[in-house]
N, CA, C and O atoms as a GROMACS GRO file, in nm:
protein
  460
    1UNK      N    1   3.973   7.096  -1.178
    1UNK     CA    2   4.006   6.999  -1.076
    1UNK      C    3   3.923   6.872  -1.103
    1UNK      O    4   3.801   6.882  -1.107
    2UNK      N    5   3.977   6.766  -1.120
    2UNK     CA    6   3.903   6.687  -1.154
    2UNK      C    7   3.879   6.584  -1.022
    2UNK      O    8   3.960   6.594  -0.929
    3UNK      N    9   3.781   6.497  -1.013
    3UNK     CA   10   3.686   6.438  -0.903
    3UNK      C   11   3.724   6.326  -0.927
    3UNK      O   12   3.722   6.274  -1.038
    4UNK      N   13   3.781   6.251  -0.774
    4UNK     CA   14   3.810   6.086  -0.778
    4UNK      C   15   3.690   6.010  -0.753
    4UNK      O   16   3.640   6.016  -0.641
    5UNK      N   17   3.635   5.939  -0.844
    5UNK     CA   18   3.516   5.841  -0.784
    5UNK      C   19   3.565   5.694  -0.742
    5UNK      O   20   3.641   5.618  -0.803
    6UNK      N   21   3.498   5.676  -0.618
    6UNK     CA   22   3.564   5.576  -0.531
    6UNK      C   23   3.447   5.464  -0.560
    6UNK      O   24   3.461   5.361  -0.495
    7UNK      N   25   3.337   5.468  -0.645
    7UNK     CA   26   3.246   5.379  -0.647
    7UNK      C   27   3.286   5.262  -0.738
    7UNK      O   28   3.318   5.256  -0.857
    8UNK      N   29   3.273   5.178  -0.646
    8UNK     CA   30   3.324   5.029  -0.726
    8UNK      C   31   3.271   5.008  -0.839
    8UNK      O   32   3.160   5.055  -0.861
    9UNK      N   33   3.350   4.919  -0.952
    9UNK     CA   34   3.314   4.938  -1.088
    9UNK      C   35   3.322   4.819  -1.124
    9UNK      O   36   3.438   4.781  -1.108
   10UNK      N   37   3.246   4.724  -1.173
   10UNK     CA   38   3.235   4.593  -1.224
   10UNK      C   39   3.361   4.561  -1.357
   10UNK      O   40   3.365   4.628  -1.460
   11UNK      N   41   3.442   4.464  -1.332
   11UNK     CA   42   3.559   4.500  -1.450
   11UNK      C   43   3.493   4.422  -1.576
   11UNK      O   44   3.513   4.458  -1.693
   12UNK      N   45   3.426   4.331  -1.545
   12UNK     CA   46   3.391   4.243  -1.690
   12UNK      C   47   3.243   4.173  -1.672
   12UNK      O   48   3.168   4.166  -1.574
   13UNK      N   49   3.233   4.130  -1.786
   13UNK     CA   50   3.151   4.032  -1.809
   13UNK      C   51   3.167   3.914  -1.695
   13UNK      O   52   3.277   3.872  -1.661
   14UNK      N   53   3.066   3.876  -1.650
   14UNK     CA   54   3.082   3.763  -1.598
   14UNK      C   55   3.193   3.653  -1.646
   14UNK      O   56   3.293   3.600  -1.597
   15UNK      N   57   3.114   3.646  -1.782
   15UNK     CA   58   3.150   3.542  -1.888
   15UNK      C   59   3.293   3.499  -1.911
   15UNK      O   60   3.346   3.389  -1.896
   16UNK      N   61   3.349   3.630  -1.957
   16UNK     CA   62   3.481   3.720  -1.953
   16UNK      C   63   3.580   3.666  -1.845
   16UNK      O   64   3.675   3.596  -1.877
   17UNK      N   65   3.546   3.714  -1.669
   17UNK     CA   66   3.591   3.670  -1.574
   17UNK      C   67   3.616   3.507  -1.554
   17UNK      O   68   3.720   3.449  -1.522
   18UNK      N   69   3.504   3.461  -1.579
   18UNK     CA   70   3.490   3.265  -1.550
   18UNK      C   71   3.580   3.237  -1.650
   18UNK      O   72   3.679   3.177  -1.606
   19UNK      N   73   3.582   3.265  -1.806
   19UNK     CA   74   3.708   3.204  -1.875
   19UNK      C   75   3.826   3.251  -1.860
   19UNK      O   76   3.928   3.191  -1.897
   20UNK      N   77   3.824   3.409  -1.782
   20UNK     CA   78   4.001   3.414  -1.751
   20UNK      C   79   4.066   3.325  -1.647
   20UNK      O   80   4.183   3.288  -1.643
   21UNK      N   81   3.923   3.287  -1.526
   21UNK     CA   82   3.940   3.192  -1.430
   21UNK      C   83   3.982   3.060  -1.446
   21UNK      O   84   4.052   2.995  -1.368
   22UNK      N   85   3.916   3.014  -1.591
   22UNK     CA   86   3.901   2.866  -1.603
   22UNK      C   87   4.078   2.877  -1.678
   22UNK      O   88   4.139   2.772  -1.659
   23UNK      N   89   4.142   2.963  -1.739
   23UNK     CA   90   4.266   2.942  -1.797
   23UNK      C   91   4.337   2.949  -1.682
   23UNK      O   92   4.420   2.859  -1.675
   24UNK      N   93   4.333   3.043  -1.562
   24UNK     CA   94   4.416   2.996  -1.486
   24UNK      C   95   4.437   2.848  -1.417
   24UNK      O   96   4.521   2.760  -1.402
   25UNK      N   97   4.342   2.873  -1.394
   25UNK     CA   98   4.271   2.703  -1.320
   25UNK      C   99   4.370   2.575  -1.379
   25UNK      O  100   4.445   2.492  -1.328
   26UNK      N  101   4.315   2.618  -1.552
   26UNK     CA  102   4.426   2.514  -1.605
   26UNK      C  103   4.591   2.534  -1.638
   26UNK      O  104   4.664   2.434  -1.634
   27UNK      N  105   4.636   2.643  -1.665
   27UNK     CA  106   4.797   2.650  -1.604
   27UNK      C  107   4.790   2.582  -1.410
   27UNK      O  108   4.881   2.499  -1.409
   28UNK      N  109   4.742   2.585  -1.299
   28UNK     CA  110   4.773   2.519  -1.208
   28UNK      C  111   4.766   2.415  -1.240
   28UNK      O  112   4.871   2.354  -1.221
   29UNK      N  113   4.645   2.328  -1.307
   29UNK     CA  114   4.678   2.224  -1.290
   29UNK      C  115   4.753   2.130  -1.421
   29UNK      O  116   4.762   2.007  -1.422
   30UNK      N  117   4.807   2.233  -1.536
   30UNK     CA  118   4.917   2.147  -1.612
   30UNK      C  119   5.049   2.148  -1.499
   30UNK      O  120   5.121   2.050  -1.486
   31UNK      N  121   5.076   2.321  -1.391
   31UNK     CA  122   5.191   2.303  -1.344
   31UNK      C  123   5.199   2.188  -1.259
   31UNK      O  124   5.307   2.129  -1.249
   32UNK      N  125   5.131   2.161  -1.216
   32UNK     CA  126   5.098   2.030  -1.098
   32UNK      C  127   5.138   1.876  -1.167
   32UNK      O  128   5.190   1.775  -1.121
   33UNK      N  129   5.090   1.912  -1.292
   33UNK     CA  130   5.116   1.765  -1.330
   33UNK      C  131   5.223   1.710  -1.372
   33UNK      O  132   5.271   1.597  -1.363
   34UNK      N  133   5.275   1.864  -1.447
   34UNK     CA  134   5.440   1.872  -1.490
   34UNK      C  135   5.519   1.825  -1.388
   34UNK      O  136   5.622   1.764  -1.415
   35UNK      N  137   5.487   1.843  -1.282
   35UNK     CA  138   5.564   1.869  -1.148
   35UNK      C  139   5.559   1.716  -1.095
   35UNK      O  140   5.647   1.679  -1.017
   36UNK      N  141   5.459   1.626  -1.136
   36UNK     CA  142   5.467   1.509  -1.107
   36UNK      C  143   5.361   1.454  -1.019
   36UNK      O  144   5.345   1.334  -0.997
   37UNK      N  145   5.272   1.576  -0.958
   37UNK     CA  146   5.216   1.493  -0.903
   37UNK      C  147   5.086   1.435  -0.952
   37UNK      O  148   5.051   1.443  -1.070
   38UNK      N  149   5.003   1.369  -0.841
   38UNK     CA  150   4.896   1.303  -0.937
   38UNK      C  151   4.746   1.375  -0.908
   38UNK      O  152   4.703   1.414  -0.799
   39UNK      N  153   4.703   1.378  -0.994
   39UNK     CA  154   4.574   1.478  -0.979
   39UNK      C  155   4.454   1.449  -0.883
   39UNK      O  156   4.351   1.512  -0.859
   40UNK      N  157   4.512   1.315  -0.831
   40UNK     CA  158   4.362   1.197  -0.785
   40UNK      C  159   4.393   1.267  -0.627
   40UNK      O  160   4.300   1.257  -0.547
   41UNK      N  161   4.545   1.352  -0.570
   41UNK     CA  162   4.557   1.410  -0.477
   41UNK      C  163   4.529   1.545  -0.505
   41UNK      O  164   4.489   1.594  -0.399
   42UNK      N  165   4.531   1.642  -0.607
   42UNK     CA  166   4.504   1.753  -0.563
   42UNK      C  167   4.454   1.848  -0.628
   42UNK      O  168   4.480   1.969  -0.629
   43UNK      N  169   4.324   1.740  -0.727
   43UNK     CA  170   4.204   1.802  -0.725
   43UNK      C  171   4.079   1.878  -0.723
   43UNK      O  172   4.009   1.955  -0.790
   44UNK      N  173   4.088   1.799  -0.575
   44UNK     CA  174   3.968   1.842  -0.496
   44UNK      C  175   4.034   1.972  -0.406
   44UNK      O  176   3.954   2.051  -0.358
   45UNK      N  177   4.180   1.993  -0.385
   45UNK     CA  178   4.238   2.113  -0.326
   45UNK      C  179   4.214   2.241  -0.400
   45UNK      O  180   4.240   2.354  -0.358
   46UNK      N  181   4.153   2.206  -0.529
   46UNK     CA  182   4.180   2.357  -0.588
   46UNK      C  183   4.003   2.407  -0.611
   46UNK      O  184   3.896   2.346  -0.617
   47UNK      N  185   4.044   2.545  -0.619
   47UNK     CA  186   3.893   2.601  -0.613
   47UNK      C  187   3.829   2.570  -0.743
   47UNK      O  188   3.882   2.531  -0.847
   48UNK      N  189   3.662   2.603  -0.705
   48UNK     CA  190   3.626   2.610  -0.872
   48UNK      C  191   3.647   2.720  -0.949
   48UNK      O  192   3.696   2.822  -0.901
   49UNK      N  193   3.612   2.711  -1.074
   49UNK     CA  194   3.608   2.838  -1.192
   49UNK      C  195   3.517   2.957  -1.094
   49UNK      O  196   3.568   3.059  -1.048
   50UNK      N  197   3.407   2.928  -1.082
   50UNK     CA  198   3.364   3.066  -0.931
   50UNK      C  199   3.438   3.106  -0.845
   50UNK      O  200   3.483   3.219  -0.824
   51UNK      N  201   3.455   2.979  -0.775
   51UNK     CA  202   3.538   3.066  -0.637
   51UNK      C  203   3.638   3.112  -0.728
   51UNK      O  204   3.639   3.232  -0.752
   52UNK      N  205   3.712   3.048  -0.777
   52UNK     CA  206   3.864   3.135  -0.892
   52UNK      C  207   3.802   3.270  -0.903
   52UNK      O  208   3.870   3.360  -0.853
   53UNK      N  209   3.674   3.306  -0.962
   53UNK     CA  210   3.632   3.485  -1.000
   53UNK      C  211   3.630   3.526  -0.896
   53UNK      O  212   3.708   3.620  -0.878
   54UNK      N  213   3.541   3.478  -0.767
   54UNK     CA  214   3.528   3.584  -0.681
   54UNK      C  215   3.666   3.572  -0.613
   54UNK      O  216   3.725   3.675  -0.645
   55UNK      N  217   3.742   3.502  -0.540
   55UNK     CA  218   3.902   3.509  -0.546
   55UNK      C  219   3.936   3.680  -0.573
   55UNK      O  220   3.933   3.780  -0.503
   56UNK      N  221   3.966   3.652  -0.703
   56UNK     CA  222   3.984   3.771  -0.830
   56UNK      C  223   3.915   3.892  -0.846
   56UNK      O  224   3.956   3.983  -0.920
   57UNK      N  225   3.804   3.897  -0.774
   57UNK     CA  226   3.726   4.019  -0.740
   57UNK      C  227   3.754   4.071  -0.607
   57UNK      O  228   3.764   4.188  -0.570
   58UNK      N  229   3.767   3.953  -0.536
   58UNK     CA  230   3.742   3.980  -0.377
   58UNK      C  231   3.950   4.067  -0.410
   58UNK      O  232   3.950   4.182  -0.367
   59UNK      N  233   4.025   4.045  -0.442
   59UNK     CA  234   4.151   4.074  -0.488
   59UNK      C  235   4.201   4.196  -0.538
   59UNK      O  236   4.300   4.267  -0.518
   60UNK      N  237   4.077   4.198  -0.626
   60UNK     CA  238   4.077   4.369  -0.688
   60UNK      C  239   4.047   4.472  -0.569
   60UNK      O  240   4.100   4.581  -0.545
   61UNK      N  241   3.947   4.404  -0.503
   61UNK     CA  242   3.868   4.482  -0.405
   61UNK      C  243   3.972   4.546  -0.248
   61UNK      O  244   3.962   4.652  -0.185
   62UNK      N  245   4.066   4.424  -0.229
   62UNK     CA  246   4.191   4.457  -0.160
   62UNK      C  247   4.291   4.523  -0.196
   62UNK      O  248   4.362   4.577  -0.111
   63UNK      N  249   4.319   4.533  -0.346
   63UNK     CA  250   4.428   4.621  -0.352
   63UNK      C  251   4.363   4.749  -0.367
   63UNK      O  252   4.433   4.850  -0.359
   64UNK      N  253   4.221   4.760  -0.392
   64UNK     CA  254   4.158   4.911  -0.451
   64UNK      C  255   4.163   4.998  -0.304
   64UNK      O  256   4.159   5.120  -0.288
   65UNK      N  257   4.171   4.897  -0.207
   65UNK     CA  258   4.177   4.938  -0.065
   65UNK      C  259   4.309   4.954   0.031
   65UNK      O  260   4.318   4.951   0.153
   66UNK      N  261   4.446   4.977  -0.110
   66UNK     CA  262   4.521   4.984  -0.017
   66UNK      C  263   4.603   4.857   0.018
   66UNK      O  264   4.703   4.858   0.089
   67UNK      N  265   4.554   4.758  -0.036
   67UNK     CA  266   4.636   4.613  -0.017
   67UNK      C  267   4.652   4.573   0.117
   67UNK      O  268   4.723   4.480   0.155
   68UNK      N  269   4.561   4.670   0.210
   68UNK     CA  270   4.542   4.592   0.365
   68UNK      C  271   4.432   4.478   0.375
   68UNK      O  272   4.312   4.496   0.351
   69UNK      N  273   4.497   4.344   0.419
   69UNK     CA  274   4.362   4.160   0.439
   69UNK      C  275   4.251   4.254   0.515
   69UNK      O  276   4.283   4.339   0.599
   70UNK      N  277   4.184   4.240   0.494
   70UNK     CA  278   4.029   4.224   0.531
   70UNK      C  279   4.037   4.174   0.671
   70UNK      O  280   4.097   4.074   0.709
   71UNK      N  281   3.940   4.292   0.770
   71UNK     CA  282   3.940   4.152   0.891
   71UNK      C  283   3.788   4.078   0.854
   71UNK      O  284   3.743   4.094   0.740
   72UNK      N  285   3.733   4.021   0.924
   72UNK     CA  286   3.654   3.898   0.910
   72UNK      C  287   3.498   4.023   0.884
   72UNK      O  288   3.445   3.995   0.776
   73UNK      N  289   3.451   4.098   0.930
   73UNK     CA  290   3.372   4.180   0.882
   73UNK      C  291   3.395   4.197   0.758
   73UNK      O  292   3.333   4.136   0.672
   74UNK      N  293   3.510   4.304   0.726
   74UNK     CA  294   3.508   4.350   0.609
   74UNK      C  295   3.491   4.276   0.480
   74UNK      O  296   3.440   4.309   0.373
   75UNK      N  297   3.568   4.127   0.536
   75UNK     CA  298   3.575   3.958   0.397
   75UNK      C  299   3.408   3.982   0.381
   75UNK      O  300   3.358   4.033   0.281
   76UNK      N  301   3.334   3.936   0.499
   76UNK     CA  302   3.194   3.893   0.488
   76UNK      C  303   3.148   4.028   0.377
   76UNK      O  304   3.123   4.006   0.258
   77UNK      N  305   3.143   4.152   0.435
   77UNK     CA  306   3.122   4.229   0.304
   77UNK      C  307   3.128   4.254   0.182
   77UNK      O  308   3.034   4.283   0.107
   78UNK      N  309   3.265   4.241   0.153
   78UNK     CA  310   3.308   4.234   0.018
   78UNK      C  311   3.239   4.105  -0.056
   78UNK      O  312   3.181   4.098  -0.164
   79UNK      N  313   3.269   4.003   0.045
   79UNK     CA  314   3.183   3.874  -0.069
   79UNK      C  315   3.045   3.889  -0.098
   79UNK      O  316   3.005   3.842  -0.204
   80UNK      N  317   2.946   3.960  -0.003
   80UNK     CA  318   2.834   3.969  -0.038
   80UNK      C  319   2.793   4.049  -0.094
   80UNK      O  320   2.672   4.060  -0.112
   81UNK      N  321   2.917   4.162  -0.158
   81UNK     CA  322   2.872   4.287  -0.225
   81UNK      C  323   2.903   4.234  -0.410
   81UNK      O  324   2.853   4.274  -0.516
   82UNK      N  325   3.025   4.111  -0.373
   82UNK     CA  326   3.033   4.045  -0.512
   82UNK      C  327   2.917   3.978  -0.539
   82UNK      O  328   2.873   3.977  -0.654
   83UNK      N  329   2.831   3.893  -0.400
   83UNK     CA  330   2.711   3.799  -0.483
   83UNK      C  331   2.619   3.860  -0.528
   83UNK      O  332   2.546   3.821  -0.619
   84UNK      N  333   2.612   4.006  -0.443
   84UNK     CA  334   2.505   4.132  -0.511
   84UNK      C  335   2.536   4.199  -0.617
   84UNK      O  336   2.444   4.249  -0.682
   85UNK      N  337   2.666   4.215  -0.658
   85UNK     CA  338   2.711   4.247  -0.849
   85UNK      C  339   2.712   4.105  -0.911
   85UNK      O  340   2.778   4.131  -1.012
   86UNK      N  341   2.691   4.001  -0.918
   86UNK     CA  342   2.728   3.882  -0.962
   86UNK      C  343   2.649   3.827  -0.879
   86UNK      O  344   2.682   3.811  -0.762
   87UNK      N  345   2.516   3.784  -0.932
   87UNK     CA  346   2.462   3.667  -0.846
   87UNK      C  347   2.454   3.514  -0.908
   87UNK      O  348   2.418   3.426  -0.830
   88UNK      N  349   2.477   3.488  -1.005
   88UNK     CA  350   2.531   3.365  -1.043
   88UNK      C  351   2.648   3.332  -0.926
   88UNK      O  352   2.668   3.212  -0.904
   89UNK      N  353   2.690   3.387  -0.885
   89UNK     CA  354   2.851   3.335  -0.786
   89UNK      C  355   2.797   3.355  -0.621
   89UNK      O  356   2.873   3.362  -0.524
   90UNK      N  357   2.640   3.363  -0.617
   90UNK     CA  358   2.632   3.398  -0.506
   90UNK      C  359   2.637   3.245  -0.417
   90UNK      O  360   2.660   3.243  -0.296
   91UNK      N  361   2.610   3.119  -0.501
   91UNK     CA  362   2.666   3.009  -0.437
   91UNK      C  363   2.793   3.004  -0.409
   91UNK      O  364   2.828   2.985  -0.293
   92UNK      N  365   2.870   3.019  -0.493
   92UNK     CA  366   3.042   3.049  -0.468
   92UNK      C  367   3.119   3.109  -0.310
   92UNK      O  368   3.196   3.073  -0.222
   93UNK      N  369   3.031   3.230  -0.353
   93UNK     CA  370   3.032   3.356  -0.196
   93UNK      C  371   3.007   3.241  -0.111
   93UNK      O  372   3.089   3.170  -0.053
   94UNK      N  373   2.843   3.232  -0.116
   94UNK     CA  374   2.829   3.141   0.037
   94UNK      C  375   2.925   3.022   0.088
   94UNK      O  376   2.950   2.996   0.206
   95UNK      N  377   2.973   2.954  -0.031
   95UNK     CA  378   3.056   2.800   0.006
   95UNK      C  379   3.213   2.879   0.072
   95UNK      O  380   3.291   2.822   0.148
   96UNK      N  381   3.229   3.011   0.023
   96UNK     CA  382   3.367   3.058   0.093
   96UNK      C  383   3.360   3.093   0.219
   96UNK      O  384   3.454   3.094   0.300
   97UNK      N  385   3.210   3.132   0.245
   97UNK     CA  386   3.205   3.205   0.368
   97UNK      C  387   3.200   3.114   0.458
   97UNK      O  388   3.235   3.121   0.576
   98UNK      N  389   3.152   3.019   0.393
   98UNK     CA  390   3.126   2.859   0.514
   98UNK      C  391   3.230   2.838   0.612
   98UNK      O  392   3.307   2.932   0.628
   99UNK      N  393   3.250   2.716   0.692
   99UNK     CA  394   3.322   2.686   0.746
   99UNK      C  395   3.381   2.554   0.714
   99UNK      O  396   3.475   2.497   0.771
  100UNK      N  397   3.306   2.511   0.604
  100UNK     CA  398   3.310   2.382   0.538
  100UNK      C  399   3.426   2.378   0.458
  100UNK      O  400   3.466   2.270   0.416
  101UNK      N  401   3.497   2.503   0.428
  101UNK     CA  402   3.647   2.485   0.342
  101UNK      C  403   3.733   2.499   0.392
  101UNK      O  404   3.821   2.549   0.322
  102UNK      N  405   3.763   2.476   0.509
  102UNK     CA  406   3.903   2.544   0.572
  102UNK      C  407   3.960   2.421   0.578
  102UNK      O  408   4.023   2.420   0.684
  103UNK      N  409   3.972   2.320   0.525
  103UNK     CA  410   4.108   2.199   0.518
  103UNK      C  411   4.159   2.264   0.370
  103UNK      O  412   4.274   2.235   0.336
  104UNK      N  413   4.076   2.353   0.278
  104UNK     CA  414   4.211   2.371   0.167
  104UNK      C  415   4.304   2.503   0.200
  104UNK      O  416   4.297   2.596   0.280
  105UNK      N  417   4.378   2.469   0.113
  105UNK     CA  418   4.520   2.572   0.141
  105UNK      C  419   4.491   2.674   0.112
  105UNK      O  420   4.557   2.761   0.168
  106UNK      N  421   4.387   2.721   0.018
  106UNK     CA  422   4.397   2.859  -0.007
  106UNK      C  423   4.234   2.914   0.008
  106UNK      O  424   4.185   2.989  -0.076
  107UNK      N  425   4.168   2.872   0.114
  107UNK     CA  426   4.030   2.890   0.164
  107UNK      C  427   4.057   3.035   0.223
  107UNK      O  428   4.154   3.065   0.293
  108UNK      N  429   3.961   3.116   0.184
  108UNK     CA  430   4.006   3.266   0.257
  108UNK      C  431   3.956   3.302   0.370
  108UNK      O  432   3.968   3.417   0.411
  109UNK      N  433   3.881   3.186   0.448
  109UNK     CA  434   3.837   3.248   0.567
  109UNK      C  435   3.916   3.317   0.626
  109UNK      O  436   4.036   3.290   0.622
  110UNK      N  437   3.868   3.427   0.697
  110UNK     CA  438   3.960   3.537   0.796
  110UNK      C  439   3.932   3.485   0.941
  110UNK      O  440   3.817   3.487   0.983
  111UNK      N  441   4.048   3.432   1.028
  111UNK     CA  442   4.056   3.369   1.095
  111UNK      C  443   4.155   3.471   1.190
  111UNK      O  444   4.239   3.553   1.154
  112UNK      N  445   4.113   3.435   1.318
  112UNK     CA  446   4.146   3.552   1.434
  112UNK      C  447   4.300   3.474   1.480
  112UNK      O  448   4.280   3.384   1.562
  113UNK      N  449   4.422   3.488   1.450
  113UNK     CA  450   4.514   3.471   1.511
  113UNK      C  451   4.544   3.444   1.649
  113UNK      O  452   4.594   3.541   1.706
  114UNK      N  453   4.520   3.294   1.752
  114UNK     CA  454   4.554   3.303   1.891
  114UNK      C  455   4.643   3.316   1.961
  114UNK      O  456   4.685   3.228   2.037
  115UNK      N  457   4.689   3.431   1.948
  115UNK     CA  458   4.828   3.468   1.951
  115UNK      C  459   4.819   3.533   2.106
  115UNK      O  460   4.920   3.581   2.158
   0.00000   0.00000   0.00000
């Protein structure tokens, strides 16, 4: 009978992660430009090569769970369990957790629906 281990597992190199980040980074922004628009607008909308990894970690970490969003506890966890496997990105973590990014489109704060 063999034993499922549920203990999270670091997939790469830092190193590894930031340049798979930085290639995506740049397919968005050749598609953007293809597309016509101008970069002097949307920039500053896109994350950095960090936030892009933890993104991508915090991602793994949701589907390893089932592919259910995070409520606002669980986000705060996961990001600080990435700045504690990865502390180079632990600036990254903190600037997501802020409140200082929520004018971009794809800022992950977990935000309570006033419904």
């Amino acid at each position: 009978m063999a034993i499922y281990d549920q203990t999270p597992r670091r997939r790469a190199s830092l190193e590894l992660l930031r340049a798979e980040a930085a290639d995506e980074l740049s397919v968005l922004v050749t598609e953007r430009l293809r597309a016509g628009e101008d970069p002097w607008d949307f920039m500053e909308e896109l994350p950095s090569v960090d936030e892009l990894v933890v993104f991508m970690l915090r991602a793994e970490n949701i589907a390893a769970n089932g592919g259910s969003r995070p409520n606002a506890s669980r986000h705060y966890r996961v990001l600080r369990q990435i700045a504690l496997d990865y502390p180079p990105l632990t600036r990254a973590v903190w600037q997501l957790l802020g409140e200082a990014n929520t004018h971009r489109r794809w800022d992950a704060t977990v935000r309570a629906d006033a419904g």
